[in-house]
N, C-alpha and C positions, 0 to 999 in steps of 0.2 A: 421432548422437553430438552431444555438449554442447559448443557452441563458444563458450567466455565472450568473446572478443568483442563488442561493442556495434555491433549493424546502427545504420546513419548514420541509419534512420530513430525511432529510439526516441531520437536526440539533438535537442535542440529548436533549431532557427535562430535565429542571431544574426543581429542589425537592427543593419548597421552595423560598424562596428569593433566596440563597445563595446559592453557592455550601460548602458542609459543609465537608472536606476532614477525611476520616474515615481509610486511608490507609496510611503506609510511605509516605515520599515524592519520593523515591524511584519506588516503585510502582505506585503512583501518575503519576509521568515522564513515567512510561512504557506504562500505559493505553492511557495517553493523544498522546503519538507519536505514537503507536501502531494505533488508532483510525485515528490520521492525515493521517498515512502510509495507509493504510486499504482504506480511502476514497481517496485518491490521486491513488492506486492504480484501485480503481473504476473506477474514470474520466478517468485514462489511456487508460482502455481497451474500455470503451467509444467511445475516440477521437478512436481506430484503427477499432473498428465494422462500425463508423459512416464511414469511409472510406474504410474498405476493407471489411465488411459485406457481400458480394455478392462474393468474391472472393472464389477462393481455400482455402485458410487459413482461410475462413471466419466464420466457424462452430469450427473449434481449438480455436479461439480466442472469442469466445462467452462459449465454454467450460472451459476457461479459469478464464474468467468474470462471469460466475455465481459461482465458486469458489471465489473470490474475496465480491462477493456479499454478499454470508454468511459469508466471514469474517468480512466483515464491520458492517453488522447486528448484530455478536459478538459484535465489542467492543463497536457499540453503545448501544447495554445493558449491558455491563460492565461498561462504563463512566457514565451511569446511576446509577446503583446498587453501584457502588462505589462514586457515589457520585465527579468527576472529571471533574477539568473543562478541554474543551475543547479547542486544541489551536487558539488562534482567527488568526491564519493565514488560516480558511479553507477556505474564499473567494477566495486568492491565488491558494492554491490548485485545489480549482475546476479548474478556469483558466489552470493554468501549465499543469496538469496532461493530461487535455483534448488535449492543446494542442502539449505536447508531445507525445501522441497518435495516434491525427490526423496529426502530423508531421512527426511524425518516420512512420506513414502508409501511408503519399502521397511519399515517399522513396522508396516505395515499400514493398510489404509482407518478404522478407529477413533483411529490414532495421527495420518493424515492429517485426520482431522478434529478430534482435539484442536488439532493446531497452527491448524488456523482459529477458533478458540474462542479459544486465547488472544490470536492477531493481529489479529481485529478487535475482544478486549474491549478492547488497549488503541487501535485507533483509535478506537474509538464515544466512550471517553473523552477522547481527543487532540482530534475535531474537537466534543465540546461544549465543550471548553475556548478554543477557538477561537471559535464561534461567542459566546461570550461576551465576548471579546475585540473581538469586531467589530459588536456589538452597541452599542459606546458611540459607533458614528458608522452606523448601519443605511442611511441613506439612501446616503451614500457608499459604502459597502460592498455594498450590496444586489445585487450579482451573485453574489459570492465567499458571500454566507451563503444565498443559495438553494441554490448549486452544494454546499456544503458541510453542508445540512442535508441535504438530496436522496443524498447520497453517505454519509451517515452512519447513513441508515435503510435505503439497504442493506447497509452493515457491520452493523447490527446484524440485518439477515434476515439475513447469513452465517452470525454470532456463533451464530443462534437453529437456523440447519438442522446446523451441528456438533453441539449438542446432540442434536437428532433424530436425527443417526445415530449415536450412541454414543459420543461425544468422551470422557465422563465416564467409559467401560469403559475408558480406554488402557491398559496398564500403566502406572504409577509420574505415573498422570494428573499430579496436583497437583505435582510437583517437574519433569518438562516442561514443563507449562504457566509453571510461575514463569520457568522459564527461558528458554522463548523472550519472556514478556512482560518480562521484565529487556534481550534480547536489543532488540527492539523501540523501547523506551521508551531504549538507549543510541544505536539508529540515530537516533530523533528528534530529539535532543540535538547529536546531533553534525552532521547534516543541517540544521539550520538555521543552521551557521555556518560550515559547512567545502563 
């Protein structure tokens, strides 16, 4: 059974009383939506193992998910080491994510994989916009645009194995997908300031 709850270990330790910010704010914003992203993308793949685990597509999308899992393990030692606080919408996230998982996977495994089609097209386009971003100071920046080109190519292998198993067959494809990348693209928004 689904306990939205947040185990203490998917929340990142605070250094001190305070989070004490040691980076732009700039970068600041990156790690902390980066980190939101990263753990929502967690619960995503979550909610579809928790439902289609057994299935055909069931070992793809755990494939998927432990990719996911090192990313999030990233950037929770990066919101660490940088010192970043975290956005407090992650209780939300848990929820959503999960739920959009085990939602788009009681859809079935082609509707499970459209929602991966539309969530990493719009990270693949979130961290090139970043990556650009941090590209007007490369040398200082040069951990976070490794970590972030590296994680962005494989969003786009995500993007690219949705397609392969039928994303595009879903029912009512193109009006889901808008809407979870609307969904998405307001988590990002909101994520980097809240």
């Amino acid at each position: 059974m689904f306990n939205p709850r947040i185990p203490s270990q998917v929340l990142p330790k605070v250094v001190g009383r305070r989070f004490q910010h040691r980076v732009s704010k700039e970068v600041d914003s990156i790690i902390r939506v980066d980190h939101a992203g990263e753990f929502g993308a967690d619960r995503i793949y979550a909610g579809q193992i928790a439902v289609l685990g057994n299935s055909v597509v069931g070992p793809k999308i755990a494939e998927m998910w432990e990719q996911e899992k090192v990313h999030k393990a990233k950037f929770d030692e990066l919101i660490n080491k940088y010192r970043v606080r975290p956005t407090a919408l992650l209780p939300i996230w848990n929820i959503a994510g999960f739920a959009l998982g085990a939602g788009s996977a009681l859809l079935g495994p082609k509707a499970a994989m459209a929602c991966t089609v539309a969530v990493e097209s719009v990270i693949v386009e979130h961290y090139n916009d970043q990556l650009r971003t941090l590209m007007s100071d490369p040398e200082k920046n040069k951990e976070l645009l490794e970590v972030i080109k590296k994680f962005r190519d494989d969003e786009q292998e995500h993007h690219d194995t949705g397609l392969e198993h039928g994303a595009e067959e879903a029912p009512f494809y193109r009006l889901f997908s808008d809407v979870i990348k609307l969904g998405c693209k307001t988590a990002i928004s909101i994520s980097k300031v809240i």
